[in-house]
C-alpha positions as a Markdown table, in Angstrom:
| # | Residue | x | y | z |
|---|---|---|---|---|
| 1 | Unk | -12.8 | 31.4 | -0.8 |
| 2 | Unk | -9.3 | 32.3 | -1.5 |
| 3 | Unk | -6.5 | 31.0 | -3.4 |
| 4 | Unk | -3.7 | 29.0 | -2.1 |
| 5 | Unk | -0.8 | 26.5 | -3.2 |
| 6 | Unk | -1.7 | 23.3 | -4.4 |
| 7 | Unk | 0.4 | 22.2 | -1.4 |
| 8 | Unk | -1.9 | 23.5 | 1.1 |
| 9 | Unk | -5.1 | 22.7 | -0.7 |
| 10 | Unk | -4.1 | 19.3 | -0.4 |
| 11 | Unk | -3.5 | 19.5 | 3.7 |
| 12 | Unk | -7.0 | 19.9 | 3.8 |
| 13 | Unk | -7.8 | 16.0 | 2.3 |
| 14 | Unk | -7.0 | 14.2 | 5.9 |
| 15 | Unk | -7.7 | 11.8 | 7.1 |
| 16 | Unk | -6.5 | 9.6 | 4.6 |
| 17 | Unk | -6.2 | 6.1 | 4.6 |
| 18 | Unk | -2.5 | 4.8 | 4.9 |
| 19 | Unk | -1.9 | 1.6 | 3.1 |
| 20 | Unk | 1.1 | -1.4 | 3.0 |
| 21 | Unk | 1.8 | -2.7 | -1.0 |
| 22 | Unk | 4.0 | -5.7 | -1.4 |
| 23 | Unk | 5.5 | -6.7 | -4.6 |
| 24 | Unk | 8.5 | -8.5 | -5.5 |
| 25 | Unk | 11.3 | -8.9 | -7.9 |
| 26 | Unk | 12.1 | -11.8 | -10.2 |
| 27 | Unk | 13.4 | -13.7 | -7.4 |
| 28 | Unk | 11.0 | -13.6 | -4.8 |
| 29 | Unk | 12.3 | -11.1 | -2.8 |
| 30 | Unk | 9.5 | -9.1 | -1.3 |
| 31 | Unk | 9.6 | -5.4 | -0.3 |
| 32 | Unk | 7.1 | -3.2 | 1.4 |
| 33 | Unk | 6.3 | 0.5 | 0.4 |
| 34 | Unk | 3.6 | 2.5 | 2.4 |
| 35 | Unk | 1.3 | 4.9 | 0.3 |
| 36 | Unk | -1.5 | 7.0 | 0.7 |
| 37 | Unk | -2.6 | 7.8 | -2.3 |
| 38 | Unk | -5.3 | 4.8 | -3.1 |
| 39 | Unk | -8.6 | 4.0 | -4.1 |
| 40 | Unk | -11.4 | 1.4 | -5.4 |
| 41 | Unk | -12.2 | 2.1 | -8.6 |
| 42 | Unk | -14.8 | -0.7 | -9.4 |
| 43 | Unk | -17.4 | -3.1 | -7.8 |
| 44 | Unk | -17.4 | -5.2 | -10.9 |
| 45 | Unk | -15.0 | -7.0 | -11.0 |
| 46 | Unk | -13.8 | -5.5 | -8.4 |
| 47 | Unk | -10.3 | -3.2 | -8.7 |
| 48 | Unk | -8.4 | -0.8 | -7.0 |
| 49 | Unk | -5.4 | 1.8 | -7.7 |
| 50 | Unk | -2.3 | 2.4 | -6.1 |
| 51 | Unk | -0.4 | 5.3 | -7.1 |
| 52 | Unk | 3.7 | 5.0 | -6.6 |
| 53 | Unk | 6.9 | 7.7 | -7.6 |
| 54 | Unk | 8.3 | 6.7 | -10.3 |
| 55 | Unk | 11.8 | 6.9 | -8.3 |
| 56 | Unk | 11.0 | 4.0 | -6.3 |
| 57 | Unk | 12.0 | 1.0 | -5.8 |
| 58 | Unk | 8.4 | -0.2 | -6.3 |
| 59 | Unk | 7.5 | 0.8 | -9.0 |
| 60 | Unk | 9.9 | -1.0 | -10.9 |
| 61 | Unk | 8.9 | -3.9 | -8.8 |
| 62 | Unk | 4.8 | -3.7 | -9.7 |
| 63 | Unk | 6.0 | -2.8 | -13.1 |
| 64 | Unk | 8.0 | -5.8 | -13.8 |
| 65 | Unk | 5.7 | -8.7 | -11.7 |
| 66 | Unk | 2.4 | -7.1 | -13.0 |
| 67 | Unk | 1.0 | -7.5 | -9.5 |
| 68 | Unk | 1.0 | -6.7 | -5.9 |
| 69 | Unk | -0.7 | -7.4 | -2.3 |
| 70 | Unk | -2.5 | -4.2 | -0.9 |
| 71 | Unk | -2.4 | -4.2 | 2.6 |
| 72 | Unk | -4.6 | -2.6 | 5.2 |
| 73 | Unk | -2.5 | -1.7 | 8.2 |
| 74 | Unk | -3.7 | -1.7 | 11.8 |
| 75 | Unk | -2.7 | 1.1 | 14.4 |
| 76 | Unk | -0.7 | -0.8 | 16.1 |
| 77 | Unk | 1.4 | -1.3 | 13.0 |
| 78 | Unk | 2.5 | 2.4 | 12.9 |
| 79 | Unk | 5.8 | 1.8 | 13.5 |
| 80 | Unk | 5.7 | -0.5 | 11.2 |
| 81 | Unk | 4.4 | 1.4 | 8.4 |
| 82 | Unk | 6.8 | 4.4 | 9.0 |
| 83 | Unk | 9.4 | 2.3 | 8.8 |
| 84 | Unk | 8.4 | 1.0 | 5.6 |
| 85 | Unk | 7.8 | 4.5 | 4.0 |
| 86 | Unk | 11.0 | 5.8 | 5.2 |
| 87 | Unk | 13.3 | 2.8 | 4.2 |
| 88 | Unk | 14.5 | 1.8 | 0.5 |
| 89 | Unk | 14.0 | -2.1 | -0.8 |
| 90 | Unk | 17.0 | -1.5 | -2.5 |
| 91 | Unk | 18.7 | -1.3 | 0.7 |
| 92 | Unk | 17.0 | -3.3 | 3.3 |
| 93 | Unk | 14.5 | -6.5 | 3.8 |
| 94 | Unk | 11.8 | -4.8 | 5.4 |
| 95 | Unk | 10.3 | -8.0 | 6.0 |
| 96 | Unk | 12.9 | -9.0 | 8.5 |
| 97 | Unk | 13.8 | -5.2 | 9.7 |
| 98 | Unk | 10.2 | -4.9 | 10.7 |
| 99 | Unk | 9.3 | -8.1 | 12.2 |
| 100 | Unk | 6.3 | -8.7 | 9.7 |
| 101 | Unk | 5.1 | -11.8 | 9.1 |
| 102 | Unk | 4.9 | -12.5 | 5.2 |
| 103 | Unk | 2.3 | -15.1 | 4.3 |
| 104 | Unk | 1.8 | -16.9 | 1.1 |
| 105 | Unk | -0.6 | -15.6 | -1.5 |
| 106 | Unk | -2.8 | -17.5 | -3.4 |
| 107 | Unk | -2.8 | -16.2 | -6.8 |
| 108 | Unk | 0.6 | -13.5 | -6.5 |
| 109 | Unk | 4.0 | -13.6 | -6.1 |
| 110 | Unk | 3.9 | -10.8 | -3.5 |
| 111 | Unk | 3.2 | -12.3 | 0.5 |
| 112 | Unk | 0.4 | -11.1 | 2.5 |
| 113 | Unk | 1.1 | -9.3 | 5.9 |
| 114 | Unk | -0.3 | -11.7 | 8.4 |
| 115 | Unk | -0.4 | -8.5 | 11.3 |
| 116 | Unk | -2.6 | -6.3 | 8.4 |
| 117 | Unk | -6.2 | -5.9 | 8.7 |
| 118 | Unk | -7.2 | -6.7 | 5.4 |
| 119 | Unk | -4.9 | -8.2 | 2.5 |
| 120 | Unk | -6.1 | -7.9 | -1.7 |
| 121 | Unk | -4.0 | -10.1 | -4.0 |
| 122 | Unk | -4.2 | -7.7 | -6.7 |
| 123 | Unk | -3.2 | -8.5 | -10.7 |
| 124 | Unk | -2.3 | -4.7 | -12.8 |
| 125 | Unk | -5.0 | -4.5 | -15.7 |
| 126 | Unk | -4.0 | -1.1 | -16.4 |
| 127 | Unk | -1.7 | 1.7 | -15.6 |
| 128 | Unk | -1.5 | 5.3 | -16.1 |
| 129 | Unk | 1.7 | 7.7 | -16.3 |
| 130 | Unk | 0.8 | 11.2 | -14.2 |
| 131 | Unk | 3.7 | 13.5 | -13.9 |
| 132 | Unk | 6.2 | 11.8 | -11.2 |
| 133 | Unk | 3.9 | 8.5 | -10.3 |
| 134 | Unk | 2.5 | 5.6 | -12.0 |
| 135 | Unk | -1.2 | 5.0 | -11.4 |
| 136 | Unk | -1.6 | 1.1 | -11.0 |
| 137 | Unk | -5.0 | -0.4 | -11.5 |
| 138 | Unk | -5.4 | -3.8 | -10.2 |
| 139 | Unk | -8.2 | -6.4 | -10.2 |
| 140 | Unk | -8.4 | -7.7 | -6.9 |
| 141 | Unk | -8.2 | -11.3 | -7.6 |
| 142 | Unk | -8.5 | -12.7 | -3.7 |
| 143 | Unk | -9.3 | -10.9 | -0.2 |
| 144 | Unk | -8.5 | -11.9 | 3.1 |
| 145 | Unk | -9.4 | -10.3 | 7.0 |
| 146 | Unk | -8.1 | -10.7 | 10.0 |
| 147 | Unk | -9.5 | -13.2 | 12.4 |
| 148 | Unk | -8.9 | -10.1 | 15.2 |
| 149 | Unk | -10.7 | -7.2 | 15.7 |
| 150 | Unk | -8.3 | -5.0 | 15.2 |
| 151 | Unk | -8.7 | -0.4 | 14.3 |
| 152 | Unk | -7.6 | 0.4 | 10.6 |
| 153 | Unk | -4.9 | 2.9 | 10.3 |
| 154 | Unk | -5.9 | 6.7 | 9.3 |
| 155 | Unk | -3.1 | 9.4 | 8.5 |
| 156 | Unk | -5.0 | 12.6 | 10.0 |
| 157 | Unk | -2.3 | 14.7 | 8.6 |
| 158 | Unk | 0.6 | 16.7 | 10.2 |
| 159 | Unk | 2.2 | 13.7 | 11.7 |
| 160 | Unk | -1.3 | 12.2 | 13.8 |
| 161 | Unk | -2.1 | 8.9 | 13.4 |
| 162 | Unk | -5.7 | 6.9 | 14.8 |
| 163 | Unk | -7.1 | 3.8 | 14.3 |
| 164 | Unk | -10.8 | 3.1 | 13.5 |
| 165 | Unk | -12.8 | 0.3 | 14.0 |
| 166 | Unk | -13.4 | -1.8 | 10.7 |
């Protein structure tokens, strides 16, 4: 064993999963950021965190509404989801720059993404501050899947991208 920066420690946690949030402003104006850093957290009731820079457009977003739609991409949404991680809210619908389809929740301001995989309507019940990003715990309040077999999206690190089958 030998010691390393942090940095390259952490090349060694792929493949991750890559995910889609959607929140929105006061308005209703939805924006999409893509994350990887995300995790259930509980079975009962059931919850899961998000955690977003807080330099982004996002974050303010979640902050303010107190909820968001966590969205599972498929692989053939990778263009998609790079465009979405690589693009401001501040600057451009990514709704309509994309193509996505935004579908009404149920219980959140925040659309699904009819092309995802898997959508969570997802209410904050907590939040923690850790250096640059918010932590974001929401109970997931409704879930939805996709009538089509379709593979999940998996960052393998180094700019490789696969899709396994859900």
């Amino acid at each position: 064993m030998k010691e390393v920066p942090v940095d390259e420690a952490w090349e060694r946690k792929y493949p991750e999963r890559t995910v889609l949030v959607v929140s929105c402003d006061s308005e209703g104006k939805a924006n999409i950021i893509t994350l990887g850093w995300n995790m259930p957290t509980s079975s009962v009731p059931p919850t899961v965190a998000i955690s977003v820079g807080l330099e982004n457009h996002s974050h303010r977003l979640i902050s303010e509404a107190g909820e968001f739609v966590l969205c599972f991409p498929s692989i053939e949404m990778l263009d998609e989801v790079m465009y979405c991680g690589t693009h401001s809210g501040r600057d451009v619908n990514k709704f309509k720059e994309t193509g996505l389809t935004p579908v009404r929740a149920r219980h959140v301001r925040p659309p699904l993404i009819a092309e995802a995989v898997v959508n969570m309507e997802c209410r904050i019940v907590g939040q923690h501050r850790t250096g640059d990003h918010t932590i974001f715990v929401g109970e997931i309040l409704a879930a939805y899947v996709s009538d089509e077999e379709r593979r999940v999206l998996f960052n393998l690190g180094q700019d490789r991208y696969e899709g396994f089958p859900w």
